[in-house]
Biopython code that builds the backbone (N, CA, C, O; Angstrom):
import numpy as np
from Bio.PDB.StructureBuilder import StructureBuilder

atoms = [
    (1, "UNK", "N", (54.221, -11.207, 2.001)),
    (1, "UNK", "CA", (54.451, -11.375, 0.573)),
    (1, "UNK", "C", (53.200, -11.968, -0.067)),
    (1, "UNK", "O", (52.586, -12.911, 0.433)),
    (2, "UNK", "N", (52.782, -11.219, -1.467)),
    (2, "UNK", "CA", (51.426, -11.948, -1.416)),
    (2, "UNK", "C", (51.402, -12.828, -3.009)),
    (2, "UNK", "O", (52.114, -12.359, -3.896)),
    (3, "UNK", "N", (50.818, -13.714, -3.221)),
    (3, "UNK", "CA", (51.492, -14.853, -3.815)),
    (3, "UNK", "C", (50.169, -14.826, -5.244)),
    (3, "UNK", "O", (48.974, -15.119, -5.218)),
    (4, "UNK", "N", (50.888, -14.434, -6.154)),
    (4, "UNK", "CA", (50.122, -13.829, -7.493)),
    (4, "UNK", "C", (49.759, -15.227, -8.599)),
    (4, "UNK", "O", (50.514, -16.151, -8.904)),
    (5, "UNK", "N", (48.464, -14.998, -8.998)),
    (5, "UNK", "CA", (47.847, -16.514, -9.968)),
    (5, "UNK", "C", (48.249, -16.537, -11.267)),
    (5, "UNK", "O", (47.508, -17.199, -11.993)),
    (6, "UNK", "N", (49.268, -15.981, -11.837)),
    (6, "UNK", "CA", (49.217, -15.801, -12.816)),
    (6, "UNK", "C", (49.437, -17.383, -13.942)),
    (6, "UNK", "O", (49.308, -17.479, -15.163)),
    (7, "UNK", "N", (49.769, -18.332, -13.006)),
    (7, "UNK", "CA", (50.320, -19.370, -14.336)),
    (7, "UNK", "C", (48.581, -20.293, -13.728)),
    (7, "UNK", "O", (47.896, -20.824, -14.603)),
    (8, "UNK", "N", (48.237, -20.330, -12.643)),
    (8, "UNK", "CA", (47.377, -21.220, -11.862)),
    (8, "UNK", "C", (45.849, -20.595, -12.667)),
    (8, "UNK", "O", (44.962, -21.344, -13.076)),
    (9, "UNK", "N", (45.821, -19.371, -12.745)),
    (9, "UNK", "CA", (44.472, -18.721, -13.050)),
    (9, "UNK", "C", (44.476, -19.009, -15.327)),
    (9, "UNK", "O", (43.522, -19.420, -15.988)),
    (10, "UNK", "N", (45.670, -18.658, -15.782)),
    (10, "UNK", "CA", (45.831, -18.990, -16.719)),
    (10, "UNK", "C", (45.229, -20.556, -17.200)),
    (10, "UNK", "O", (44.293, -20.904, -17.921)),
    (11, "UNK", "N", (46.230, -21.263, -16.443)),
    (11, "UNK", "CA", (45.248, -22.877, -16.927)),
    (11, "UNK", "C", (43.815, -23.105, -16.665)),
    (11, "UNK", "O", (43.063, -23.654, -17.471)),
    (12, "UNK", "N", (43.445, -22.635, -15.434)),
    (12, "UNK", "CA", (41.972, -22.348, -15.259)),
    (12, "UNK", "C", (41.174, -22.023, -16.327)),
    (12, "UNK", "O", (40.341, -22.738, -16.885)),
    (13, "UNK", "N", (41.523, -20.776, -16.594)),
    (13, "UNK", "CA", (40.537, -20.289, -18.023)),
    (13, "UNK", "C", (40.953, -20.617, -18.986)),
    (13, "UNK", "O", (40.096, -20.449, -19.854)),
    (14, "UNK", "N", (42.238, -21.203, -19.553)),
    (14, "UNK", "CA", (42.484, -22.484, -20.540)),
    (14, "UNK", "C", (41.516, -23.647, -20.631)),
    (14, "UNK", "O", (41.081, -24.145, -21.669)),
    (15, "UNK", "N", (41.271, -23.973, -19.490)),
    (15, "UNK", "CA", (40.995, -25.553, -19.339)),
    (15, "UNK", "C", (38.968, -24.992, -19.859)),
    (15, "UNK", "O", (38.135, -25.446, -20.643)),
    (16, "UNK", "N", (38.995, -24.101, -19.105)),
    (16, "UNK", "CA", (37.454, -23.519, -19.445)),
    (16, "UNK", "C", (36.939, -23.152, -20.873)),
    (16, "UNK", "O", (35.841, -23.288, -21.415)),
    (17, "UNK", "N", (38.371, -22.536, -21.365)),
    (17, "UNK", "CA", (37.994, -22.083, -22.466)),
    (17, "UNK", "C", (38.265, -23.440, -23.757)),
    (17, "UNK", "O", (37.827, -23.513, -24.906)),
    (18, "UNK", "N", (39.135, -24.364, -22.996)),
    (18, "UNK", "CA", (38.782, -25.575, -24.154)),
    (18, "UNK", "C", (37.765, -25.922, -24.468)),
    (18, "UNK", "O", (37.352, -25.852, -25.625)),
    (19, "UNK", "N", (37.090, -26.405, -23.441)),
    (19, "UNK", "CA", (35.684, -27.372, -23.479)),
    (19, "UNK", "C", (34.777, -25.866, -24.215)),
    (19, "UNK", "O", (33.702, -26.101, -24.767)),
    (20, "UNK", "N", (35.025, -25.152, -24.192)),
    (20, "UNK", "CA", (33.896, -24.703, -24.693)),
    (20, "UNK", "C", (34.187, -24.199, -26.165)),
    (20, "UNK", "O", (33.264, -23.598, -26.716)),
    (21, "UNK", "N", (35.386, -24.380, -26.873)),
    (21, "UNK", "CA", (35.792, -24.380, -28.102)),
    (21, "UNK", "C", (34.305, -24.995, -28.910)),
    (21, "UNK", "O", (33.613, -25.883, -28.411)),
    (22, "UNK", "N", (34.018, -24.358, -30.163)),
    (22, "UNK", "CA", (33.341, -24.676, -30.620)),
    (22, "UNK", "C", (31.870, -23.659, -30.374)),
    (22, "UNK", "O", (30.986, -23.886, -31.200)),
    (23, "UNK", "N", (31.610, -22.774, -29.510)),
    (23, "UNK", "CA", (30.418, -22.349, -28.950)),
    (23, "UNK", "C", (30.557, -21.119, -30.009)),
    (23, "UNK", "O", (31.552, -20.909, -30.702)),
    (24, "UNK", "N", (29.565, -20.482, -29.996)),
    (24, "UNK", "CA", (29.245, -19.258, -30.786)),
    (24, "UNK", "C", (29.558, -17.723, -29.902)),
    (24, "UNK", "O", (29.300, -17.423, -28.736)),
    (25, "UNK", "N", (30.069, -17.116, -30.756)),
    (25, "UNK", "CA", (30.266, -15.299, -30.091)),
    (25, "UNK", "C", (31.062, -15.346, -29.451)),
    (25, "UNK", "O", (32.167, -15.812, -29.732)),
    (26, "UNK", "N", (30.612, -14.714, -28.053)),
    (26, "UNK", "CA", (31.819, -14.777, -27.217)),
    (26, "UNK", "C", (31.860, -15.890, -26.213)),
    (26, "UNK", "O", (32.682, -15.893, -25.297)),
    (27, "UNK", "N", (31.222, -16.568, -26.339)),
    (27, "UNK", "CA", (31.080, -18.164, -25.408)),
    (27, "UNK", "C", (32.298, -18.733, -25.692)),
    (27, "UNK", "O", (32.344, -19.677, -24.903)),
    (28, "UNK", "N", (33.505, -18.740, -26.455)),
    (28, "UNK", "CA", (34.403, -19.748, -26.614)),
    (28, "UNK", "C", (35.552, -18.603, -26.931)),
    (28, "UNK", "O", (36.487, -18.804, -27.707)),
    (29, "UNK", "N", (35.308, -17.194, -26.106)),
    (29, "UNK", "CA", (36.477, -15.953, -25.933)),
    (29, "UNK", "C", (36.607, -15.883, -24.908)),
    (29, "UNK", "O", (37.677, -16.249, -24.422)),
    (30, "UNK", "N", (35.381, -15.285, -23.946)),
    (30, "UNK", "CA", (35.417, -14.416, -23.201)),
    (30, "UNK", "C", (35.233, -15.272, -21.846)),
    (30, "UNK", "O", (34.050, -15.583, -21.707)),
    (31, "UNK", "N", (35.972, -15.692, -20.920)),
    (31, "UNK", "CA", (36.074, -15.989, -19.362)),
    (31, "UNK", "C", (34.794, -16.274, -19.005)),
    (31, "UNK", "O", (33.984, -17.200, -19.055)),
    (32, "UNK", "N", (34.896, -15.170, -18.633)),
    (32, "UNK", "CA", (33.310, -14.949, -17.722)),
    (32, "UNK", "C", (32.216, -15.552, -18.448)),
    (32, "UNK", "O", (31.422, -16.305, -17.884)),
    (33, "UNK", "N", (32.112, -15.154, -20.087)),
    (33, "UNK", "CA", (30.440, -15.677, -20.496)),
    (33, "UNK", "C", (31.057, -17.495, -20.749)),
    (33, "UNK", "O", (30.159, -18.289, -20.468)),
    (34, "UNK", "N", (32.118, -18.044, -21.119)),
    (34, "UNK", "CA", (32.283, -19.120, -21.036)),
    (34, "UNK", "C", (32.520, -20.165, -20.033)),
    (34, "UNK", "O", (32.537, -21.349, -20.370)),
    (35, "UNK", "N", (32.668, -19.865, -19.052)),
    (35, "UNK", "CA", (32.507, -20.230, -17.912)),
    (35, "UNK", "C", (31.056, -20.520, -17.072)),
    (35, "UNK", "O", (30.766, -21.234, -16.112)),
    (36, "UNK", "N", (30.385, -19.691, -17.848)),
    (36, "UNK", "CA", (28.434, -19.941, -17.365)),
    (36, "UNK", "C", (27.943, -20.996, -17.892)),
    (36, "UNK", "O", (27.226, -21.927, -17.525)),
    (37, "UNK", "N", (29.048, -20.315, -19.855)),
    (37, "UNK", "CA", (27.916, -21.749, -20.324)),
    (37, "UNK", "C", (28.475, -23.391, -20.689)),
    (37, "UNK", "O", (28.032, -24.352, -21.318)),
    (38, "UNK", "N", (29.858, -23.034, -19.795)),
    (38, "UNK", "CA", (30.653, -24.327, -19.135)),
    (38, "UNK", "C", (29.267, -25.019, -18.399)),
    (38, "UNK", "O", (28.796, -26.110, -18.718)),
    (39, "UNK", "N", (28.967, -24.511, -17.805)),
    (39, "UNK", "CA", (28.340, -24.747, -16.941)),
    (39, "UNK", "C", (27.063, -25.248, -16.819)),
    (39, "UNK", "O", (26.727, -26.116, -16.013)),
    (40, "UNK", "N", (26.180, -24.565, -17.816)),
    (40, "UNK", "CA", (24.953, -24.997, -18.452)),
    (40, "UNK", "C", (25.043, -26.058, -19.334)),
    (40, "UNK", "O", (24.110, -26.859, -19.380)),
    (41, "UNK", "N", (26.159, -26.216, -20.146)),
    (41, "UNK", "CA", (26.701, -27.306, -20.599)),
    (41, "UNK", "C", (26.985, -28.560, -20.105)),
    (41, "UNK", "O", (27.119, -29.568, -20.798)),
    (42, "UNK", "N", (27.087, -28.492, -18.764)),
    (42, "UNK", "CA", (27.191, -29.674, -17.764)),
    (42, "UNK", "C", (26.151, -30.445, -17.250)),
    (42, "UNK", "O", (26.015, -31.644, -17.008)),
    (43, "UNK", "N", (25.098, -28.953, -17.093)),
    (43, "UNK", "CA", (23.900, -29.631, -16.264)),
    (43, "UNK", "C", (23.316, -30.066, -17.561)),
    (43, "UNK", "O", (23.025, -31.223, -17.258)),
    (44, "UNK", "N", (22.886, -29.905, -19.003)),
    (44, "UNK", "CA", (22.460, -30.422, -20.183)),
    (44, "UNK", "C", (23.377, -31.749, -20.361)),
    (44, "UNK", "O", (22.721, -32.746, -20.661)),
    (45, "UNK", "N", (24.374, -31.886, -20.267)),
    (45, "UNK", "CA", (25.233, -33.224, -20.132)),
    (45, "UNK", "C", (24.710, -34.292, -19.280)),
    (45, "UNK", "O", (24.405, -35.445, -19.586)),
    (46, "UNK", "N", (24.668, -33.729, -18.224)),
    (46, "UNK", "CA", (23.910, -34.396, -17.040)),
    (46, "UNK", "C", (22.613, -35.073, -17.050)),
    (46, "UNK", "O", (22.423, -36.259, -16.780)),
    (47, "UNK", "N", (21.656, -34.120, -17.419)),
    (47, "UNK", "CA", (20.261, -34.529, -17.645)),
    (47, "UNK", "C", (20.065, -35.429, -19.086)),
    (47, "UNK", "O", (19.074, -36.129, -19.295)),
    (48, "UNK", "N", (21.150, -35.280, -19.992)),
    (48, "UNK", "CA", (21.381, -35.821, -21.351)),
    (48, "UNK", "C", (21.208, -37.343, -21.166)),
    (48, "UNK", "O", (20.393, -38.130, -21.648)),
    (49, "UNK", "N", (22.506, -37.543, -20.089)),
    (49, "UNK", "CA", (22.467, -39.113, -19.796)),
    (49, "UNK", "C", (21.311, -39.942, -19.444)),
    (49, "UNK", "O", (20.950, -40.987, -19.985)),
    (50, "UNK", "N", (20.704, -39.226, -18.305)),
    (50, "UNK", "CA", (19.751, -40.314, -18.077)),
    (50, "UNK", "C", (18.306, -39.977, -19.427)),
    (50, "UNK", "O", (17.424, -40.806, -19.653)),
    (51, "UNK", "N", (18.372, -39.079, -19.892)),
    (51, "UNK", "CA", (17.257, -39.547, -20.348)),
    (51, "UNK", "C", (17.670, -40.496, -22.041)),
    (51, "UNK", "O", (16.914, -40.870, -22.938)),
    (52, "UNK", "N", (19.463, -40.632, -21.852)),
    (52, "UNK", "CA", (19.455, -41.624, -22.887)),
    (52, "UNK", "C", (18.950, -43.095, -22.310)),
    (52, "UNK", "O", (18.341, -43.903, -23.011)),
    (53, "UNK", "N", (19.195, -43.249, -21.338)),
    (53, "UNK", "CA", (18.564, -44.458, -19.989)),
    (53, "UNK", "C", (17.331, -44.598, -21.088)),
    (53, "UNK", "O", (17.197, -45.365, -22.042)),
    (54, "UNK", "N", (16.328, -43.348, -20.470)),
    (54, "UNK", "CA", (15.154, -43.697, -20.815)),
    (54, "UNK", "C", (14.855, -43.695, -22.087)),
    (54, "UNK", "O", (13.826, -44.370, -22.138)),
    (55, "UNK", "N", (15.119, -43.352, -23.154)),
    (55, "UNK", "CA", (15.176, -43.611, -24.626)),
    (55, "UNK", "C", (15.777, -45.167, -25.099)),
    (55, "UNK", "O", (15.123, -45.997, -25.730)),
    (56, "UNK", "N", (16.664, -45.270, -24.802)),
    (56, "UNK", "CA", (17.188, -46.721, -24.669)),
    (56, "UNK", "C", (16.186, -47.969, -24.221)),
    (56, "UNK", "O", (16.122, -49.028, -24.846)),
    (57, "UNK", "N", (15.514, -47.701, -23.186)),
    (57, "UNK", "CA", (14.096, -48.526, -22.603)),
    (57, "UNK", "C", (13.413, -48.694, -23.504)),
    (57, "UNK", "O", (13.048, -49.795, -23.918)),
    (58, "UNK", "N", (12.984, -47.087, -24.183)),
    (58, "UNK", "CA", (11.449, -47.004, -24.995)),
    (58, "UNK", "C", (11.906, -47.772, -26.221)),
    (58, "UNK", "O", (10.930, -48.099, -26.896)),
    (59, "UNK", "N", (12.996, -48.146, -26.708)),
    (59, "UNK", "CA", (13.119, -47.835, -27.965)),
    (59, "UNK", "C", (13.520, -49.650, -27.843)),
    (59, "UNK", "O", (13.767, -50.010, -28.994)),
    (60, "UNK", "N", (13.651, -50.783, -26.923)),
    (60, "UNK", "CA", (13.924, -52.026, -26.601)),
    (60, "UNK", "C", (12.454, -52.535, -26.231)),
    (60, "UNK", "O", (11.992, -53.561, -26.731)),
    (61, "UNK", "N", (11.689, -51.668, -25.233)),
    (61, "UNK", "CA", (10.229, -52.097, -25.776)),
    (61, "UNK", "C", (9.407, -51.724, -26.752)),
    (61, "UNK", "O", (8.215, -51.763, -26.448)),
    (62, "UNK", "N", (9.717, -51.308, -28.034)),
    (62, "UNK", "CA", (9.171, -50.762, -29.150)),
    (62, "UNK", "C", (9.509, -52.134, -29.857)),
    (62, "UNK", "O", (8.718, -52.867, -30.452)),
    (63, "UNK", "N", (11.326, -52.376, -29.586)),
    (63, "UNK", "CA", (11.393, -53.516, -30.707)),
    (63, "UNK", "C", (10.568, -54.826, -30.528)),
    (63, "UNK", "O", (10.261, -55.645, -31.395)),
    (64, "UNK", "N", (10.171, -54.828, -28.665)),
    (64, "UNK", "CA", (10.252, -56.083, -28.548)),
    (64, "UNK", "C", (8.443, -56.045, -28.797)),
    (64, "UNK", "O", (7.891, -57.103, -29.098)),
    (65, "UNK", "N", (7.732, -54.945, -28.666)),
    (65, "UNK", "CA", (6.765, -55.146, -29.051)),
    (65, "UNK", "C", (6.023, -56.062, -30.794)),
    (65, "UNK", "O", (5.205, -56.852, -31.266)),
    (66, "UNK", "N", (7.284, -55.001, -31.089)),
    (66, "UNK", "CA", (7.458, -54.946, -32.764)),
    (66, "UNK", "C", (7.741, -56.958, -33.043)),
    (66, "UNK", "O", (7.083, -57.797, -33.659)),
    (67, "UNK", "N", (8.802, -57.022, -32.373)),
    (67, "UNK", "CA", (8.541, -58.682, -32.468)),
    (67, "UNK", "C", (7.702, -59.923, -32.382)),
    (67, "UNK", "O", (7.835, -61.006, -32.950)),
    (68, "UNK", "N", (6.638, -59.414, -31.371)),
    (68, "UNK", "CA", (5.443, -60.137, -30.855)),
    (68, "UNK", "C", (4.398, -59.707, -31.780)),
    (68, "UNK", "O", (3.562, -60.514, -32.188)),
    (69, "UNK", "N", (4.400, -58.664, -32.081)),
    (69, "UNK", "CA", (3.370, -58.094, -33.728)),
    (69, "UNK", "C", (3.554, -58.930, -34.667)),
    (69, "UNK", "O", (2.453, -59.213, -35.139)),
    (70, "UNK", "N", (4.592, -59.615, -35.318)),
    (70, "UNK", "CA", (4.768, -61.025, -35.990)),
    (70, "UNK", "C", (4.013, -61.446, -36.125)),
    (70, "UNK", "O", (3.315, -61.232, -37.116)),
    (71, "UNK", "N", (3.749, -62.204, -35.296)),
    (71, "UNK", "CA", (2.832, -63.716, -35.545)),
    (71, "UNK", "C", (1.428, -63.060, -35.234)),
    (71, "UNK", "O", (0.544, -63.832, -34.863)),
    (72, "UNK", "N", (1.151, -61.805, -35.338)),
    (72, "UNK", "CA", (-0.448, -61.159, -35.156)),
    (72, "UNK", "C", (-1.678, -62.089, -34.887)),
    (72, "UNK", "O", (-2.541, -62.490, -35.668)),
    (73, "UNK", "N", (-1.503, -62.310, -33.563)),
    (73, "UNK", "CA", (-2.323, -63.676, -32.863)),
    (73, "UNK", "C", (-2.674, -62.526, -31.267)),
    (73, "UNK", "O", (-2.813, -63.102, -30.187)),
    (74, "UNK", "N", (-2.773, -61.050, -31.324)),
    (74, "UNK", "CA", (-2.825, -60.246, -30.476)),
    (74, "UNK", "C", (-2.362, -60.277, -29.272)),
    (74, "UNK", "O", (-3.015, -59.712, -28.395)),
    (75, "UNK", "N", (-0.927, -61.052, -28.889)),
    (75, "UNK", "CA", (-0.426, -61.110, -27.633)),
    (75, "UNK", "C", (0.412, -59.809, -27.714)),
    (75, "UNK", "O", (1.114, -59.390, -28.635)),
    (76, "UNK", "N", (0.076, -59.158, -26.198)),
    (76, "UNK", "CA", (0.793, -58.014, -26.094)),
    (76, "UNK", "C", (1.890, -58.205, -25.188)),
    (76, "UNK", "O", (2.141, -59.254, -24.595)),
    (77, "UNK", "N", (2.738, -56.770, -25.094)),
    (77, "UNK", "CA", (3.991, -56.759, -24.472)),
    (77, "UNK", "C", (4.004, -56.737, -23.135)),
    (77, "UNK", "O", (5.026, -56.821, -22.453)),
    (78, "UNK", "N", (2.582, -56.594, -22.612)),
    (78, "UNK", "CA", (1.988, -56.515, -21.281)),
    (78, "UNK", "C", (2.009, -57.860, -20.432)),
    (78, "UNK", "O", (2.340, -58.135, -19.279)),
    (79, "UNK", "N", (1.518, -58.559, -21.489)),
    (79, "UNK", "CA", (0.692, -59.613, -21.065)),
    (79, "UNK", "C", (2.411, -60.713, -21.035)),
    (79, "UNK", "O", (2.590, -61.521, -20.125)),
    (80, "UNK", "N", (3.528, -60.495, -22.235)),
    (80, "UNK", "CA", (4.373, -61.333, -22.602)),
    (80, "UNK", "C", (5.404, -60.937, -21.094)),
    (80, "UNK", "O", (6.043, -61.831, -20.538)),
    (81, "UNK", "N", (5.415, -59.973, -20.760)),
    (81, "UNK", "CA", (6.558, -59.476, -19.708)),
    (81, "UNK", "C", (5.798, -60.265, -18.417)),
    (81, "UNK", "O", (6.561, -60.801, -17.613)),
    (82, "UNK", "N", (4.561, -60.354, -18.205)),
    (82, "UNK", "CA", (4.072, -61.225, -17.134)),
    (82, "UNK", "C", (4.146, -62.818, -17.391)),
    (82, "UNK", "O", (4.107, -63.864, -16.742)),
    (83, "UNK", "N", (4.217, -62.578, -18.114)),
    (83, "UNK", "CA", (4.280, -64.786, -17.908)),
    (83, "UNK", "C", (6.007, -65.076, -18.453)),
    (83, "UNK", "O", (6.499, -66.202, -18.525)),
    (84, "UNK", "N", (6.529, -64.153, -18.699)),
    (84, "UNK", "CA", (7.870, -64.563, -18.384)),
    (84, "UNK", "C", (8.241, -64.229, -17.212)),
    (84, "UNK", "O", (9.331, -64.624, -16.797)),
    (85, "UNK", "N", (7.607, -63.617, -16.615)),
    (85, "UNK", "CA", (8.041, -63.443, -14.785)),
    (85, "UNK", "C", (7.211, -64.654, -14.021)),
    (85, "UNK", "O", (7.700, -65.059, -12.967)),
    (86, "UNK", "N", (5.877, -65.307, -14.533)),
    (86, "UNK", "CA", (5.395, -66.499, -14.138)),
    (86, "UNK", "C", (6.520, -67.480, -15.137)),
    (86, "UNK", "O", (6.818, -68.563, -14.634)),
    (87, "UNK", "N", (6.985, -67.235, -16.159)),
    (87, "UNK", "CA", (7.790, -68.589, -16.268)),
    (87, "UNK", "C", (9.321, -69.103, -15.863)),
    (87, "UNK", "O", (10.019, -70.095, -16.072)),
    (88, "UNK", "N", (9.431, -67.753, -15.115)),
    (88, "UNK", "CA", (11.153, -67.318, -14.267)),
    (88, "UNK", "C", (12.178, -67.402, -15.016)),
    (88, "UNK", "O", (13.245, -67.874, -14.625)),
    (89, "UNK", "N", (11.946, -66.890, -16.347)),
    (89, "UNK", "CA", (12.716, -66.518, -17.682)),
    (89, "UNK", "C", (12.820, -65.224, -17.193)),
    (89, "UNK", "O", (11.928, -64.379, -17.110)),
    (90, "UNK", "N", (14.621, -65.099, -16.702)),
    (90, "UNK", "CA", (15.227, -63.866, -16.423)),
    (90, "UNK", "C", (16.101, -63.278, -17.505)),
    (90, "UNK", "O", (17.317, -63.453, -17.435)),
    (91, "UNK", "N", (15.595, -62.627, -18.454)),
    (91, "UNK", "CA", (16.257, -61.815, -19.820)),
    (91, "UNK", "C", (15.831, -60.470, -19.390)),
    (91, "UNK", "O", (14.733, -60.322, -18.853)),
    (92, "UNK", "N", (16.637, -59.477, -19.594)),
    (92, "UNK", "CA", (16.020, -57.296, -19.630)),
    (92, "UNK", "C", (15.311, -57.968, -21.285)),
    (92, "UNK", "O", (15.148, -58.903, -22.069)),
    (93, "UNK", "N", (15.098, -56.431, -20.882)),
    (93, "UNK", "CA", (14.420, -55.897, -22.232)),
    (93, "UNK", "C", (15.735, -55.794, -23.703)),
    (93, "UNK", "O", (15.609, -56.091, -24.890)),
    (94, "UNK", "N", (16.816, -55.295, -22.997)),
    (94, "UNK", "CA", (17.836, -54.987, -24.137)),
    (94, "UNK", "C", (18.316, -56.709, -24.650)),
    (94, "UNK", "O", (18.683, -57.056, -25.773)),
    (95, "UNK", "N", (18.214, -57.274, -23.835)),
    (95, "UNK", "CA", (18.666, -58.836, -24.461)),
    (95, "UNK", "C", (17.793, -59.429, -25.457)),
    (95, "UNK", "O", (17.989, -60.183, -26.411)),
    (96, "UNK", "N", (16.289, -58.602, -24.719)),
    (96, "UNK", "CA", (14.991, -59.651, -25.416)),
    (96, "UNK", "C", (15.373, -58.527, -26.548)),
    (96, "UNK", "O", (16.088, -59.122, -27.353)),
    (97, "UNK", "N", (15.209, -57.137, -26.974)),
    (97, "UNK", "CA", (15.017, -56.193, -28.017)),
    (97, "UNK", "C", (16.618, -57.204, -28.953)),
    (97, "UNK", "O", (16.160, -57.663, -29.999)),
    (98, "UNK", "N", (17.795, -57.495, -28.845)),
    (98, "UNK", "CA", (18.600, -57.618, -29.390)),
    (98, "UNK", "C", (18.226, -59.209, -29.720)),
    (98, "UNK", "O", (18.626, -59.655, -30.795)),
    (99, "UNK", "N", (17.604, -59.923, -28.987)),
    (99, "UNK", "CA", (17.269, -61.399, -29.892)),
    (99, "UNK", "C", (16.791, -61.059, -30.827)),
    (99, "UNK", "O", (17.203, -61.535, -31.885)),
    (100, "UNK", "N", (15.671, -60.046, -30.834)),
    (100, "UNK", "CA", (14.023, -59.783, -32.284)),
    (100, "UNK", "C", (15.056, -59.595, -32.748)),
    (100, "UNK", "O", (15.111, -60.503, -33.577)),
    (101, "UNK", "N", (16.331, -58.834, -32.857)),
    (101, "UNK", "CA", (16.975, -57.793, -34.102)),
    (101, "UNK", "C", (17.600, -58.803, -34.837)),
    (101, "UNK", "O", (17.393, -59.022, -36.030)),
    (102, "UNK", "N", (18.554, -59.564, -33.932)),
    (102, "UNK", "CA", (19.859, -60.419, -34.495)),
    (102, "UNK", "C", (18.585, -62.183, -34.622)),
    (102, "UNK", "O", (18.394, -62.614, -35.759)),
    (103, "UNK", "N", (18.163, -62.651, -33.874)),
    (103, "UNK", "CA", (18.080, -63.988, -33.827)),
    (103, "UNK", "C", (16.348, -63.932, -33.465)),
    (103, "UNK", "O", (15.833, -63.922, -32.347)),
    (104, "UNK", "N", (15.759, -63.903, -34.629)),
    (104, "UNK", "CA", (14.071, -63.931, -34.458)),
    (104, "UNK", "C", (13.740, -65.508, -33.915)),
    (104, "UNK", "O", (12.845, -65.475, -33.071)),
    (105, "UNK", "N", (14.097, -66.490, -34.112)),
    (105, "UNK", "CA", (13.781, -67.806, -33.946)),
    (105, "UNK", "C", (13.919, -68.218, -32.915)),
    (105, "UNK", "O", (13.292, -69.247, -32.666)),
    (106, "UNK", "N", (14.934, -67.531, -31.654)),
    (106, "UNK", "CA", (15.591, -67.772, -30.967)),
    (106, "UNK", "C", (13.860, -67.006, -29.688)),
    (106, "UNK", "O", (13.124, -67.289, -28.743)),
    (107, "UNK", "N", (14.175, -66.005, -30.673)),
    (107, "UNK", "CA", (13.014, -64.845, -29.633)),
    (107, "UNK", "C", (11.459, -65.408, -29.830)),
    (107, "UNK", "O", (10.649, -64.982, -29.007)),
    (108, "UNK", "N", (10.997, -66.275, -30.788)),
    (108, "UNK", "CA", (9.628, -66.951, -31.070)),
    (108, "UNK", "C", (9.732, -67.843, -30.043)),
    (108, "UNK", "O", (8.756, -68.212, -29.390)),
    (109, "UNK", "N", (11.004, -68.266, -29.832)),
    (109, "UNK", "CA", (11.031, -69.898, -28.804)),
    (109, "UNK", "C", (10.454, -69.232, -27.529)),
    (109, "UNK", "O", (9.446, -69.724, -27.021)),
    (110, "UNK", "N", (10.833, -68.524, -27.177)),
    (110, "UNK", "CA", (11.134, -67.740, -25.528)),
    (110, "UNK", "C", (9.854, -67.077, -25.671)),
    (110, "UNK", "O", (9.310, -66.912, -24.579)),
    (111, "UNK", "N", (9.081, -66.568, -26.837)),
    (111, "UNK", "CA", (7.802, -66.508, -26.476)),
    (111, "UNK", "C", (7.365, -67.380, -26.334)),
    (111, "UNK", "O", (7.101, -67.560, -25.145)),
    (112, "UNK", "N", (7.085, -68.165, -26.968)),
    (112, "UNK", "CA", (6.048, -69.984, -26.929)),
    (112, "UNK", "C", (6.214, -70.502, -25.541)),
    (112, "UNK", "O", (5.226, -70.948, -24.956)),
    (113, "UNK", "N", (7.345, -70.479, -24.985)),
    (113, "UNK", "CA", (7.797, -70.843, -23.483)),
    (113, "UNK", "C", (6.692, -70.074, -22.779)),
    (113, "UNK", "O", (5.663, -70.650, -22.427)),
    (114, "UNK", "N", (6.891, -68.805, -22.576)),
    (114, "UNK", "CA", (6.344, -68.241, -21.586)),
    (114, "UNK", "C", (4.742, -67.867, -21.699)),
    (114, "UNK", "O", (3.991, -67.512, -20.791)),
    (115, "UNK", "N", (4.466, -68.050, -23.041)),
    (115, "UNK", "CA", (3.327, -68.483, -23.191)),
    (115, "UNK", "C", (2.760, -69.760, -22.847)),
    (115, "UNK", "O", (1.632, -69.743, -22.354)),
    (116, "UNK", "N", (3.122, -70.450, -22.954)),
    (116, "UNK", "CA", (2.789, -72.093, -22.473)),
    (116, "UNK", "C", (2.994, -72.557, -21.076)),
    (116, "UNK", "O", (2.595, -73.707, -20.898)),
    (117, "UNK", "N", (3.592, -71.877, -19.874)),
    (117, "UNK", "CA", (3.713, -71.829, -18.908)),
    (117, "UNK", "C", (2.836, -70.320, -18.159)),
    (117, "UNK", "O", (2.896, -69.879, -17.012)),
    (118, "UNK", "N", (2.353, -70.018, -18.908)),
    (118, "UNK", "CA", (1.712, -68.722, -18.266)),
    (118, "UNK", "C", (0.258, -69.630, -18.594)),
    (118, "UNK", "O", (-0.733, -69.150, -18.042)),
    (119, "UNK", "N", (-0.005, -70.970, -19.484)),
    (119, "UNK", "CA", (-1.222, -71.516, -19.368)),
    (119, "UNK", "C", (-1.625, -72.903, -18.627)),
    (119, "UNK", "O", (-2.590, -73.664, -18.707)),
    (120, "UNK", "N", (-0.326, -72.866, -17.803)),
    (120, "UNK", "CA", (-0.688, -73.959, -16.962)),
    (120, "UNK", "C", (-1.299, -73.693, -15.561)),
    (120, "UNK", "O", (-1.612, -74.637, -14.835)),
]
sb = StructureBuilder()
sb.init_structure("model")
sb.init_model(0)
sb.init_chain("A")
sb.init_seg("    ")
for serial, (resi, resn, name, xyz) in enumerate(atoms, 1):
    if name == "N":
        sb.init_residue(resn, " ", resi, " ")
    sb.init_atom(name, np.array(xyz, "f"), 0.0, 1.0, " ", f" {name:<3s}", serial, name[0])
structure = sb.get_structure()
């Protein structure tokens, strides 16, 4: 007896043809071409994430650069990320980028620190 897909294959290309609701032509009709670009859709999903990672980085050392540009006394973001590792001031970048944004006074202190211990 041979055992027919008809309700199992149905949700299949349901479930396929949801996610791709929204696509142009026959990408969000037709099985077969929606199902590819299910697919291409995934690996662009995929690669999407991490390079929000890396946008997220650039864009926390932009601010935090942008913060140390302030007081235009030419200390760079180079030089500030090393003497807070000589002053064992453990903050990321997204904590230090969100002090400049929300609490500048807070982020001048924590430079002066690690400046002043990067000159002893």
């Amino acid at each position: 007896m041979r055992v027919k897909t008809g309700i199992t294959r149905r949700r299949r290309h349901h479930k396929v043809l949801k996610r791709t609701r929204g696509m142009r032509m026959t990408k969000h009709r037709l099985y077969k071409v929606a199902k590819e670009a299910d697919l291409h859709a995934g690996q662009y999903a995929y690669v999407g994430r991490r390079l929000r990672k890396r946008d997220q980085r650039r864009l926390w050392i932009q601010r935090i650069q942008a913060g140390l540009s302030l007081k235009k006394d030419g200390y760079s973001y180079a030089a500030f990320i090393h003497d807070l590792v000589v002053a064992k001031i453990v903050l990321n970048r997204k904590m230090l980028a969100d002090l400049v944004v929300r609490d500048a006074e807070t982020f001048q202190a924590i430079v002066a620190k690690a400046r002043s211990s990067s000159k002893e």
